[in-house]
N, C-alpha and C positions, 0 to 999 in steps of 0.2 A: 323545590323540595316539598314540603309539606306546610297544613298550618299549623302549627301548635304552642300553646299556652306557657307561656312565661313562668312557671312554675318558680324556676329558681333565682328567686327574686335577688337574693345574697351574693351571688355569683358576677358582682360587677370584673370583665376581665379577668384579672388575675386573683379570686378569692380563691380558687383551691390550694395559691399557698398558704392561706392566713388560717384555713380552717382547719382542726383537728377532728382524728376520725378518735384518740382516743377515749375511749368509756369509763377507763378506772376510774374511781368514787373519790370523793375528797376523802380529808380525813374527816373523821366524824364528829360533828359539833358537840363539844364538852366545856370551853373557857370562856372565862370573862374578860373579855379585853379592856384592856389597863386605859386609861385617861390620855391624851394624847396634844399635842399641839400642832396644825397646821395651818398655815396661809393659803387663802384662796387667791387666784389669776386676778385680785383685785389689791392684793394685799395684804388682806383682811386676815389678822389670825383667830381661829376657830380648835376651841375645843372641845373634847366630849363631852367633856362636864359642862360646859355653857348649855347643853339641853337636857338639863335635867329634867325638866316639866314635860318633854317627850314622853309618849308611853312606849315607841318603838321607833329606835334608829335604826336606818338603814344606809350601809357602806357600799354605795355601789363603783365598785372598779371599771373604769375607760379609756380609752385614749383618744386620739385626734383621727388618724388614720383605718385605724379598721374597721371594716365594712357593715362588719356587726354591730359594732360601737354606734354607727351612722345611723342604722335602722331602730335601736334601741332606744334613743337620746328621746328621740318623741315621747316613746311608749312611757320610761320614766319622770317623762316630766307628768306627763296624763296619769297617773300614779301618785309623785306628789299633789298635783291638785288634788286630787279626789281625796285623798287620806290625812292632807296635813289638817284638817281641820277638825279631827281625831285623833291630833298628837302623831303624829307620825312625821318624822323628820329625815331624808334622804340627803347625803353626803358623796357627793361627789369624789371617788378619790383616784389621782392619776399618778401613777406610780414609772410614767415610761420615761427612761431619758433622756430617750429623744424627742421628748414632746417638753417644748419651753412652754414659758407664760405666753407669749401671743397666740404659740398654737391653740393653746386652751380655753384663752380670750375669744379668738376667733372661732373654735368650735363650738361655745357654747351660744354665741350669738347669731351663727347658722341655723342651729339646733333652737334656737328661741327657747331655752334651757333655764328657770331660774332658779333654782336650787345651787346653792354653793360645789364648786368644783375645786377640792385642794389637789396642790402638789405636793405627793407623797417624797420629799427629796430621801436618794438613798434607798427606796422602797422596804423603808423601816414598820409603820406599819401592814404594806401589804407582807413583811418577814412574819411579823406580829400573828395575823390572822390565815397565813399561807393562802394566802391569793396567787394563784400562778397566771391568770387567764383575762383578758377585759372582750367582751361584758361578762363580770359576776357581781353578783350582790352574796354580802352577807347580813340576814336580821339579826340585828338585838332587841333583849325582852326589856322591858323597865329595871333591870338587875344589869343590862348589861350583858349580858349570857350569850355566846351563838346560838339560835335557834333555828337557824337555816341558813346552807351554803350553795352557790352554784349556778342553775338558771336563771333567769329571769324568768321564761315558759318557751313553749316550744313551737311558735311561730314560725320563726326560721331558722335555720340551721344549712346542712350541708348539701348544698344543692337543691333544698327545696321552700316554698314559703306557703304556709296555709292563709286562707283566707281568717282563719279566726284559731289561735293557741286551745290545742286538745287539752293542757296541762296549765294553768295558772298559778305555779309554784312560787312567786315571791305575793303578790296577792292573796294567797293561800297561806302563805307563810303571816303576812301580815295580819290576816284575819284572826289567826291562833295566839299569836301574839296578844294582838288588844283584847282577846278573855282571856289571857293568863295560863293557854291553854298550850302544848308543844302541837305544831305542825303534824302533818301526817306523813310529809314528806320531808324527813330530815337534810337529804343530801342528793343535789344530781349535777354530777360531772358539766360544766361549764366545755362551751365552744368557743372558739375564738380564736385570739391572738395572745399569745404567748407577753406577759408583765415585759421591756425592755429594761430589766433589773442593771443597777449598777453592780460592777465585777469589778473585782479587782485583776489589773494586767500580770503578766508572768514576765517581770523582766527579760529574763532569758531564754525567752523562746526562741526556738531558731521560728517560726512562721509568724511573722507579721503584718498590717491589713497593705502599709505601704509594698513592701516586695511582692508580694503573694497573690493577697484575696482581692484588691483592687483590680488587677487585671486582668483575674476568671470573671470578673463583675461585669466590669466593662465590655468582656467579650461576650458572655451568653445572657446578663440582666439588663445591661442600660436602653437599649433598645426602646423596651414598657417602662421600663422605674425610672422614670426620667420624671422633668417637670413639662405640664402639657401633655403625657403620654396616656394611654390606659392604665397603667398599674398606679393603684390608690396612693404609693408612697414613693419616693425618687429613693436609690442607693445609688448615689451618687456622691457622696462626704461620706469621711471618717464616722464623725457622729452622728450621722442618719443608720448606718451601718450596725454601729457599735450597739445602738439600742434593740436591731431587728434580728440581733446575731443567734441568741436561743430560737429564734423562729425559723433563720434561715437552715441552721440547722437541721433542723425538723422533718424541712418539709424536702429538704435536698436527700436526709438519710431516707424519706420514705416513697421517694421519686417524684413527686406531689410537683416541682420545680427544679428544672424548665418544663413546663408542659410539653411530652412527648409520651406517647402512647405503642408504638409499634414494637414488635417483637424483633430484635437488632438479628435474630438466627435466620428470618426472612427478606433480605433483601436491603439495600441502602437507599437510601432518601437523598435528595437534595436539600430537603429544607426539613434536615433533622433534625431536634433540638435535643443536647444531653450535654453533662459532665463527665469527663476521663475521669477512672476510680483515682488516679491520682490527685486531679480536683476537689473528690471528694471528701480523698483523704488530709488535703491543707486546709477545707474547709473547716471541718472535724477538730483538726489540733487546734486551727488558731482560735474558737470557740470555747474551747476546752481549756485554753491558757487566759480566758479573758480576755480575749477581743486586745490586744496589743497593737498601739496604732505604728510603729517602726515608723520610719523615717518617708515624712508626710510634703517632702520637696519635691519629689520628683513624681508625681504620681502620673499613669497614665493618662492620653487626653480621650474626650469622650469621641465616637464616633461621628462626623456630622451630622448632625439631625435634620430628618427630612422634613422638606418646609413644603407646605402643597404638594405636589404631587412627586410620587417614590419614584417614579420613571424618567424624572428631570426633565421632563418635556410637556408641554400643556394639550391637554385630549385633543382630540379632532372636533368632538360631541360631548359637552356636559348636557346631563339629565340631572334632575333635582325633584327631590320629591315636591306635590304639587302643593301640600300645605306642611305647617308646622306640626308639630305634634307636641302636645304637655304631657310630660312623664311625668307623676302623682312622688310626694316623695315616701311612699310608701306602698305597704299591698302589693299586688299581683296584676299584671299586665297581660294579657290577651295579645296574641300575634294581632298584629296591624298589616292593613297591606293600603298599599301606596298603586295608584294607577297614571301614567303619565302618557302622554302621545309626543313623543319626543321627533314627530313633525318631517318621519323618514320617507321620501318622495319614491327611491331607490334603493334596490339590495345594496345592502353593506356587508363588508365580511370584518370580521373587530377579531383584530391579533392580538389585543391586550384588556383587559377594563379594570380602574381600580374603583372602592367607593371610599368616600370621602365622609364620617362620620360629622353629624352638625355638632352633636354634645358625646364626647366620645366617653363620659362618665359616666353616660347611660343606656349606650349600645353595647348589647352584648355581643349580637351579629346580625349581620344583614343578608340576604339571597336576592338576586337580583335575576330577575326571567326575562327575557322576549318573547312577546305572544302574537303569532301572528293573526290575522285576520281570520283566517281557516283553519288554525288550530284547536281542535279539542280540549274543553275548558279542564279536562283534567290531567292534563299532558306533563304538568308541573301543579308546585304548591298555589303558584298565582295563577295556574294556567298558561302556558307555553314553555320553551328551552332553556334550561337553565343555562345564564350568561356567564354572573361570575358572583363571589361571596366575600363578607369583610369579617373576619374575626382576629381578637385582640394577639397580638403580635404576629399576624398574616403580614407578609411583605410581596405585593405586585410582582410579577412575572411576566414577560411577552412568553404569547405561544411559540415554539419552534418556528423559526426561519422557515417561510411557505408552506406554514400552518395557520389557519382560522376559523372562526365559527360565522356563520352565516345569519342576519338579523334583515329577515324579507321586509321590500317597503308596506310601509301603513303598520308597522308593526309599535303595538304597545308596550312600554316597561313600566315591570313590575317590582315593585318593591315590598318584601317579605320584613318585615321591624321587630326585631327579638327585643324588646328594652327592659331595662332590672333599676326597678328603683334604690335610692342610696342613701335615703334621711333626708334629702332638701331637692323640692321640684325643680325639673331642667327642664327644657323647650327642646326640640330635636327637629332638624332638616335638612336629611342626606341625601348625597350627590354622588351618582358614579359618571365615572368618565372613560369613555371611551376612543379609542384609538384603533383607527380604520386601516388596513390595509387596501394595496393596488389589486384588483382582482387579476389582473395578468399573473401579479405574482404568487398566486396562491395555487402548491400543487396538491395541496391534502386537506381536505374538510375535517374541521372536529365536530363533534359530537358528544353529548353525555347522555351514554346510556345507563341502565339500571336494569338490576336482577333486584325484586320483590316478592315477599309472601303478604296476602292481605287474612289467610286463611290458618287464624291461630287464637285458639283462648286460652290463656297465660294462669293454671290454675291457680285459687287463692293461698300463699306459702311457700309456693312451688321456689326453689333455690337457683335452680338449675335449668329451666326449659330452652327447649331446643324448637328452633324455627332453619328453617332451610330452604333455598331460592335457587333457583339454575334460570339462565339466559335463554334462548333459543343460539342452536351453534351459530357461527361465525358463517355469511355466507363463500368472503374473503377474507385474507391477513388483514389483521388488525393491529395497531401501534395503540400503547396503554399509556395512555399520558398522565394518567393520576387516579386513585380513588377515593373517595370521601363514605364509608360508612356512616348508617343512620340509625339511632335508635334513639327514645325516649328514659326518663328517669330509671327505667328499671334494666336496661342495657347493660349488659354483665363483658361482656367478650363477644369480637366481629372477624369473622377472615375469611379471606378470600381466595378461593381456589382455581387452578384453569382446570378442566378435564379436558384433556386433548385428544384429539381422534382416535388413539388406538388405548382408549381410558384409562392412560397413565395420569395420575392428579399431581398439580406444582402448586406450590401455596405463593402464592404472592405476597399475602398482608397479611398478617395475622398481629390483631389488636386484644393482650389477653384481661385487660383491664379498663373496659368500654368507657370512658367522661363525655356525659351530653353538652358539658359546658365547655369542652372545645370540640369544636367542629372541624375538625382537623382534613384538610385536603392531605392527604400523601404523595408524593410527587418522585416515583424514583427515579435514580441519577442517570441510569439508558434508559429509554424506553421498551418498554416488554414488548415482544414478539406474541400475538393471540395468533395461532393459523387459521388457517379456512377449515373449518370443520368441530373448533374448537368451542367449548362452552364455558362461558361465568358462572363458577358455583359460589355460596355465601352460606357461609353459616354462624348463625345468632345465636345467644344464649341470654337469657332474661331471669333476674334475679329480684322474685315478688315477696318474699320472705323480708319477715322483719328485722334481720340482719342488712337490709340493703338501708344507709341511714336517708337517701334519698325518696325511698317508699314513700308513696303519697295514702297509702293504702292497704295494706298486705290482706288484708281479709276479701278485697276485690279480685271479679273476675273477669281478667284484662285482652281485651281484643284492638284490630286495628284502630285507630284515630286520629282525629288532627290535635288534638292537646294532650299536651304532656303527662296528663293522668293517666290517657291512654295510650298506646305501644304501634309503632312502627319499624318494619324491618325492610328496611333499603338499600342495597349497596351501588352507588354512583359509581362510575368510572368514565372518566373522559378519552373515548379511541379517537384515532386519524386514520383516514384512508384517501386513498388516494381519488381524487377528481376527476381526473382526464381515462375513462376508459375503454374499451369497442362501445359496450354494450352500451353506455351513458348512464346507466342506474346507479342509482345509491346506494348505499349499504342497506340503509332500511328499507329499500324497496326488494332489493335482492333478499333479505332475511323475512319479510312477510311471505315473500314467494316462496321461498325454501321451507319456511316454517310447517304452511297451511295448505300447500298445494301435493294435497297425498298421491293423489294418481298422479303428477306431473303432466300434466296436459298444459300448462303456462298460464292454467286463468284457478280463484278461486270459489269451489262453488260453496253456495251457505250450509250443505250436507257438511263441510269439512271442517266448519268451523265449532265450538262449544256453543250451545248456546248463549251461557252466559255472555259471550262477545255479541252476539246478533246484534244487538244494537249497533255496536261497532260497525259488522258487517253492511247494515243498513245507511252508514251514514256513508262507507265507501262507495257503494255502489250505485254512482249516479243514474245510472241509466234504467234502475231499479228492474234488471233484467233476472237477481238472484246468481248474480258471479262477479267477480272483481276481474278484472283483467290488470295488466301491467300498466297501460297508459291513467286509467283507474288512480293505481298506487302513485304515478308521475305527479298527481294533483296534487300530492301531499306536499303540503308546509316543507316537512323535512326533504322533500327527495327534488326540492327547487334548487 
C-alpha cells in the first residue's frame, strides 16, 4: 500500500467507539460550585475548601480506560508542574463506575501522575458541575466560579493528532484566571468518553444485561473487548458493561460500533460486522432502563480465545521484523518500514499469512509486501506485492482451496508499521506467518491489483471532490476475491464499480462513509465474476472542509502522498485466475499486451506508450531495441 503518517495518533484499535463526533456546547459557565468531600485512590479525603490558598482550581474529569484519558494524563501533569507554583491546584476527578480504586491506583502510576485523583462515588459532583465526558476540565477562579468548561486543547481529537495544539484552552483558561480576568474562550464541547454514571435499574424491565445484552456482546464485541485483546476495555462482566453502557449506546445508535463501513444495498460480505435493528433495539431499552443486571447465573460463555496463531496450525515460515521498535508514549509516529530477507532459496506460493502483533496496544495495522529481487521499487508501499494485512479485529482466512499467491525465491519482506501512541511507551516486534501451499496443487494464482488516480488537487474547503480510476480491461475472466479501498484523513466515500463490455456499470462496494482507521478488506461471500473484457472503475470523494473533524488542514491544497496530511486514492482488489493455460502467460502479461499494443502486431513499441511511462518502457526493454515483446513481459516478477 503506501507510506503514510500516523496521523491519528488516538485511534488505538477500537477508538471510533469511544470518540464523539458531537459539537453542542456545554452549558455555559455561570456557578459556583459548593464545597465538596472526596477520597483519593489512597484514601485520603480532600476538600475544596482544603485549598483555599489556590488562586485557581482545576477539576479535571478521567477515567482509566479511555484512550484520550491515556494521551492527556501526561499533558496534565506537565500543567500542574508548571502552574502549581502559581497556586494552581488540579483535582483529579473519576466519576466512572467502572473504574475501582486499583484502577485508578494503577493508572495514575503508569501515567507517573501526581496530583490527587478522587472518586467521584455516585458522580455527584460530576451531577454538580454536569460533566458528561472524560477528559474535561473545569476552571475555578479564587471565588470558586466556572470560568471555563470542556477541552483541554486540541491536540488530539477524532482521528487526528497534531504535533503541537492550535488552541490552548485550559492554559488559556488558567492564564485568565490568575489576573482576575474571564477567558476568552468560555466553553468547547469536550471529546471522549461518555462519564460511566451510576443509574438507577428499572425493576421491571422486561430486557435484562443477563437474558439479552450479554449474548449480542459475546457475539459481535468479545472478540477485541476481551482481556489481552485490542480494544482498550474488556465487556466481558456485568459491571464493566454497566458503567460503558451510555457509551455503548452511542456509538451503536450512530453505527460508530461494530466497525463496518459497506453499503448492505451492494452485495454481502463474509466478514461483515453489524447489529440486527432488533439488537439494536434491546440495546436501546436495556440502557434506557438503567442498565438492569437480570439474572447473572447462567450467562453466556465467551468464545475460545485464540492463543498464537487463529489458523490452529503453526506457519510453515515465521518472518519477524528484524529489530524492535519503541513507540514514544506520546506524539505522532511516521510509517516505519521493516526490511527482512526471510532466507527463501525457492518460489513459494502462501495460501494463508497472518501477522502476529508484538504490542498489540500499539499497532494500529500492519501491511506486509513481498519484494522480489527484479521488482520495481514502486510496485507497493515497501516496494513489491502485497502479501497480507493485520488490522484490529481482522480474523486470518486461507485463500480458496487451489488458490495462492506466489513469493519468488530471494525475495524480501516488508513490513509497513502503522503505530499510535497511548500515554505510556511500548517496545513492538511483529511477525507474520506464513503458510505454504503444494504447487501441484495450486490451479489459480492471486494477485492484488489496483485502479489509482495520482492526478488530483483536493481544493482548499472543497467538501465534496471527486477523484476517479479505471483499471485497464480484463484481458481474461477474473475471480474478485476481496477489495480493500484507500484513502487518507480526508476520505469521505469509496465504491467500486465493474464497467462490462457492453458499458453496462455493476457496483460492487460501495463504502458511503470512508474511516482511514479501519482498513477494511471486504471479502464477498461468492466470489465475483470480472469477464474478459471488463473494467475496474473507483470512485472517491474527499472532504477538505472544516466540517471533516479529522482535517489536518482545510485551508490546504491537497495532492497525492505518502502521509496522511496528504491524499491517496487506491482501490485494491485481490483477482484469481487461472495457471495452467495454452498460451502460459499471465494476466499481467496478457493486460500489458492488451493495454499498449495499439496496432496489435504482439510486440510494444515506445511510440505507443505515454511518455510519462518511458522510464517504465526503458526498464522493460532489455535488449534496448525500442519495443517490448512478450518474452520481455515473461521477465516480469509477476508473470513467473
Amino acid at each position: 500500500m503506501d507510506k503514510r503518517f500516523a496521523a491519528a495518533v488516538t485511534m488505538i484499535a477500537t477508538l471510533p467507539l469511544l470518540l464523539s463526533d458531537h459539537r453542542t456546547l456545554a452549558a455555559p459557565p455561570a456557578s459556583t460550585v459548593q464545597d465538596f468531600s472526596l477520597q483519593d485512590y489512597r484514601g485520603k479525603s480532600h476538600r475544596l475548601s482544603d485549598y483555599q490558598e489556590s488562586k485557581v482550581v482545576v477539576l479535571a474529569f478521567l477515567g482509566t480506560e479511555c484512550p484520550l484519558v491515556k494521551l492527556y494524563g501526561p499533558k496534565l501533569e506537565q500543567v500542574s508542574q508548571k502552574y502549581q507554583p502559581r497556586g494552581v491546584t488540579i483535582l483529579g476527578m473519576n466519576a466512572n463506575r467502572q473504574d475501582s480504586i486499583t484502577n485508578i491506583a494503577a493508572y495514575a502510576r503508569r501515567q507517573q501522575i501526581t496530583f490527587p485523583i478522587l472518586k467521584d462515588v455516585g458522580n455527584t459532583v460530576a451531577d454538580a458541575v454536569q460533566a458528561e465526558r472524560t477528559p474535561s476540565v473545569i476552571v475555578l477562579n479564587s471565588d470558586r466560579v466556572i470560568v471555563y468548561r470542556g477541552r483541554i486543547d486540541d491536540q488530539y481529537g477524532v482521528g487526528y493528532a497534531r504535533e503541537e495544539p492550535k488552541h490552548a484552552y485550559l492554559t488559556d483558561a488558567i492564564e485568565a484566571a490568575l489576573a482576575d480576568k474571564h477567558p476568552a474562550v468560555a466553553s468547547v464541547a469536550a471529546e471522549g468518553c461518555l462519564i460511566g454514571r451510576m443509574r438507577k435499574p428499572d425493576a421491571d424491565s422486561s430486557v435484562t444485561y443477563g437474558a439479552h445484552i450479554a449474548p449480542i456482546l459475546v457475539k459481535h464485541c468479545a472478540e477485541c473487548h476481551r482481556e489481552g485483546e485490542i480494544a482498550p476495555f474488556a465487556l466481558t462482566s456485568y459491571d464493566e458493561v454497566a458503567g460503558w453502557a451510555d457509551m455503548i449506546r452511542e456509538v451503536v445508535a450512530d453505527r460508530r460500533m461494530p466497525p463496518w463501513h459497506a453499503d448492505p444495498a451492494h452485495g454481502k460480505f463474509s466478514n461483515a460486522r453489524g447489529l440486527s435493528a432488533a439488537e439494536k433495539d434491546l440495546i436501546n431499552k436495556w440502557v434506557l432502563a438503567g442498565a438492569p443486571a437480570g439474572d447473572l447465573s447462567q450467562l453466556p460463555a465467551l468464545p475460545p480465545k485464540a492463543e498464537g496463531w487463529q489458523l490452529n496450525s503453526a506457519p510453515d515460515l515465521v518472518v519477524q521484523m528484524n529489530e524492535s521498535f519503541r513507540v514514544p508514549a506520546d506524539g505522532v509516529v511516521k510509517y516505519k518500514y521493516f526490511e527482512v530477507d526471510p532466507g527463501l532459496t525457492e518460489d513459494k506460493w502462501v495460501r494463508a499469512a497472518e501477522v502476529i502483533p508484538g504490542s498489540r496496544e500499539v499497532v494500529h495495522h500492519v501491511l506486509v509486501f513481498a519484494r522480489d529481487g527484479k521488482s520495481r521499487k514502486n510496485s507497493g508501499a515497501g516496494g513489491g506485492s502485497f502479501l497480507t494485512a493485520y488490522v484490529p479485529g481482522l480474523r486470518a482466512v486461507e485463500i480458496p482451496t487451489g488458490m495462492a499467491k506466489l513469493v519468488p525465491a530471494g525475495s524480501k519482506i516488508i513490513f509497513q508499521m502503522h503505530y499510535t501512541p497511548i500515554g505510556e511507551e511500548r517496545t513492538d516486534r511483529s511477525s507474520v506467518g506464513l503458510y505454504f501451499a503444494d504447487e501441484k496443487d495450486v490451479n489459480h494464482v492471486v494477485v492484488t491489483q489496483e485502479t489509482r488516480s495520482h492526478d488530483f488537487a483536493i481544493p482548499p474547503r472543497d467538501s465534496n471532490y471527486k477523484v476517479e480510476a479505471t483499471s485497464p480491461r480484463a484481458p481474461i475472466p477474473l475471480k474478485i476475491l476481496a477489495m480493500m479501498p484507500h484513502m487518507h484523513l480526508r476520505g469521505k466515500s469509496f465504491r467500486y464499480e465493474a464497467i462490462l463490455p457492453d458499458g453496462q456499470r455493476r457496483t460492487l462496494l460501495d463504502v458511503p462513509a470512508y474511516d482511514f482507521n479501519w482498513q477494511t478488506s471486504y471479502r464477498p461471500e461468492t466470489l465475483l465474476e470480472l469477464p474478459a473484457g471488463a473494467r475496474m472503475h473507483c470512485v472517491a470523494h474527499f472532504d477538505n472542509s472544516a466540517n471533516n473533524l479529522n482535517n489536518p488542514d482545510p485551508d490546504a491544497t491537497v495532492g497525492w502522498g505518502d502521509q496522511t496530511w496528504n491524499e491517496m486514492m487506491i482501490g485494491y482488489f485481490d483477482v484469481a485466475y487461472p495457471r495452467s493455460r495454452d498460451d502460459g502467460d499471465s494476466v499481467e502479461v496478457l493486460a500489458l499486451m492488451k493495454q499498449f499494443d495499439k496496432n496489435e502486431d504482439g510486440k510494444i513499441q515506445r511510440s505507443e506508450v505515454p511518455k510519462k511511462l518511458h522510464p517504465v518502457f526503458t526498464q522493460l526493454d532489455t535488449n534496448n531495441n525500442d519495443e517490448v515483446t512478450l518474452q520481455e513481459l515473461r521477465e516480469l516478477p509477476a508473470a513467473r
